[in-house]
C-alpha positions, 0 to 999 in steps of 0.5 A: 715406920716409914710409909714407902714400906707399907703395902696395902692389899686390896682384896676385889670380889669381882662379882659385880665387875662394872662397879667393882672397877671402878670401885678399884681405880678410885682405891688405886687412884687414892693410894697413888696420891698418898705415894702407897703401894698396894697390890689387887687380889680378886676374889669371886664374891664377896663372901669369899674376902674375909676368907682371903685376907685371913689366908693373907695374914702375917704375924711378923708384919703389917697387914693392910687390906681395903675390901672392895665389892657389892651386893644388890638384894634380890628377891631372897634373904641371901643379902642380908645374909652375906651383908651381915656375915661379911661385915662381922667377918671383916671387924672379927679379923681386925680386932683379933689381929691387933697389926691388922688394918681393913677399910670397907668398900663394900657396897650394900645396896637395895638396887643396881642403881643405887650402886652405880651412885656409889661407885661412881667417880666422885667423892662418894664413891666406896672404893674412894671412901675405902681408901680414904679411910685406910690412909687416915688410919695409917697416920693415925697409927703407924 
C-alpha cells in the first residue's frame, strides 16, 4: 500500500488548549515531513478520544489515529481515573481492530508545569513523539 493513501486521524481533547496546540503542530509538522496526510478532529476531553475513534472506525480501510490531550492531577482521584481509563481504552480498540493503528500523546502529568515541558517544541514533545511513532509503525506494517 502506497503511503500518499493513507490518512491519519488526529483526535485533539482541547481541554488543556495551550499544550494541546502545540501538542497539534509538532504531530502535523511531523506528518508533513513524512508527506502523510492527516485530518484534526477536536474532542472536549480526553475521556471523550476513545469514544470518538471507536465512532470513526471503518472495517473496509486503515485506521490511523494519534491521540492528543492532557491531563494534570488535581486535588482528587479523578486523574488517575481517566489516565488509567483512556489508556486502557486506547489499547483495547487497537487490539480489537486488527487494521487499527493509535499513537498516544497524551500527557499525564502531576503539574502544569511538568506539562508545559512536554509540549514544548523540541524532540520531547508528545504531540512529536506521537507522530513519530505513528510513522515508524506505518513502515513497520503497511
Amino acid at each position: 500500500m502506497n503511503k500518499k493513501n493513507l490518512n491519519v486521524q488526529i483526535v485533539v481533547a482541547d481541554y488543556y488548549k495551550d499544550i494541546t496546540d502545540s501538542l497539534t503542530n509538532a504531530a502535523i509538522d511531523h506528518l508533513k515531513k513524512n508527506n502523510l496526510k492527516y485530518e484534526i478532529f477536536k474532542v472536549p476531553g480526553v475521556y471523550e478520544i476513545p469514544q470518538f475513534i471507536k465512532w470513526k472506525l471503518s472495517s473496509k480501510k486503515i485506521n490511523l489515529f494519534i491521540a492528543l490531550g492532557c491531563v494534570i492531577k488535581g486535588e482528587t482521584y479523578h486523574f488517575e481515573v481517566i489516565s488509567d481509563a483512556v489508556g486502557q481504552s486506547l489499547l483495547d480498540i487497537s487490539t480489537s481492530n486488527p487494521k487499527t493503528i493509535i499513537t498516544n500523546g497524551i500527557i499525564n502529568s502531576y503539574s502544569g508545569t511538568q506539562a508545559k515541558k512536554r509540549s514544548t517544541v523540541d524532540s520531547k514533545n508528545k504531540g512529536f513523539e506521537a507522530a513519530s511513532a505513528m510513522v515508524r509503525m506505518i513502515e513497520c506494517l503497511i
